[in-house]
N, C-alpha and C positions, 0 to 999 in steps of 0.2 A: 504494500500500500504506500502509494507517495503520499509525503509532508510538505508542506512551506508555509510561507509568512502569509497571513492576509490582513492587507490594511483597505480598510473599505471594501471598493471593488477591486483593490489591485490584488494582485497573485504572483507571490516571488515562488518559485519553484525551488528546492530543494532535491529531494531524493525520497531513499526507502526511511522508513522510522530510525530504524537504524543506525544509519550513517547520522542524523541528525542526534542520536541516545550519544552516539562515539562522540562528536564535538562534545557534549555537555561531560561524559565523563575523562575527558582528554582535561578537561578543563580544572575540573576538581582533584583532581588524579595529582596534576603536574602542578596546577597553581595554586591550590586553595589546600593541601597537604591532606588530599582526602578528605576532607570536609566540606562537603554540596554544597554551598552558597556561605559560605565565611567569608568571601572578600566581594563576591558578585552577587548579593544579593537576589536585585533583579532580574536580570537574565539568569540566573542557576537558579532559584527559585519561581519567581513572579512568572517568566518566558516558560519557563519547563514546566508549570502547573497550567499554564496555557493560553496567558495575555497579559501584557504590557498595558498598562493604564496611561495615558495622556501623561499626565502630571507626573509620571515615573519614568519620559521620554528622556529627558537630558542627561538623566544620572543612567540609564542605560546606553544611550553613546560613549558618556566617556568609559562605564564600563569595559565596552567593547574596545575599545581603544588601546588600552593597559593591557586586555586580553590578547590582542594581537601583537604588540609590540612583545609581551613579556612569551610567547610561544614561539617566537624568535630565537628564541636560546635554547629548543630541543631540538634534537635529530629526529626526523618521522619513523624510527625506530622507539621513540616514545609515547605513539600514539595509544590508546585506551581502547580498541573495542567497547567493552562493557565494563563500569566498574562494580560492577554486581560479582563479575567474574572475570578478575586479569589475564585469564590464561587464554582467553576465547580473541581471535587474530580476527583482522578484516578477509573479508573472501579471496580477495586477489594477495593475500597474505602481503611477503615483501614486495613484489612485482608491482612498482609504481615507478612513477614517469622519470628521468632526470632532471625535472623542469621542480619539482618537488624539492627543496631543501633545507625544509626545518616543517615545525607543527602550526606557522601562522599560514601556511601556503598548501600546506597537504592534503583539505578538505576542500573539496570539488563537485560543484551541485551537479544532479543527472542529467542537466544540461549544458556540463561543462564549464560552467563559472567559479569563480572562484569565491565559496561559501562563505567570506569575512567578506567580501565585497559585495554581495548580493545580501547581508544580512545589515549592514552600513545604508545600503541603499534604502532597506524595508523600512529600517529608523526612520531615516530623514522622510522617507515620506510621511511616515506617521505622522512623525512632529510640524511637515508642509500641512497637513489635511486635516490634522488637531482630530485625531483617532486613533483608538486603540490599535496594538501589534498586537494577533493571534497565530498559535504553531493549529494550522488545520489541516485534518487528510484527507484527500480524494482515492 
């Protein structure tokens, strides 16, 4: 089943549930010391229960911001499938692009974007059209 952002009528594309579970636990895993929303609140909690409130736009970009700058400093050999279960690898296991070289660049929506930029994008609109961000599935 594909996830993405929906802001209004708009539709940011993502991937399987998945892929989208791996970013959040890539996140807490590597930045947050295992602890789900210690440092991101908003997006590791608010995002991942399943919307972003208007008024919780701003501190969710710069969120995002810290989150990609600070994924900067792994190798995508530190990515997280699941943090329910460390041991469970992405499908294509190591076999990823050379264009890949660290964990701010590693996650790639199913339509080949690159998933901090298309999740950047989801923001800003939000906060252009003064509406909620929601993770919805088709």
């Amino acid at each position: 089943m594909a996830v993405g952002f929906k802001v209004k009528f708009y539709w940011y594309q993502i991937g399987h549930g998945d892929f989208l579970h791996s970013f959040f636990s890539t996140v807490a895993y590597n930045l947050e010391d295992k602890k789900w929303g210690s440092r991101f609140p908003i997006i590791m909690n608010k995002l991942y229960q399943g919307k972003i409130n208007q008024e919780d736009m701003d501190k969710a970009i710069e969120e995002l911001i810290i989150i990609k700058k600070e994924l900067q400093a792994f190798t995508p050999d530190k990515v997280i499938w699941d943090i329910d279960d460390i041991s469970k690898q992405p499908p294509w296991g190591n076999n990823i692009s050379k264009d890949i070289t660290n964990l701010s660049n590693y996650f790639i929506t199913s339509d080949g974007e690159d998933f901090i930029s298309v999740f950047f994008h989801a923001l800003e609109k939000a906060k252009e059209v003064n509406f909620d961000i929601e993770i919805k599935s088709v």
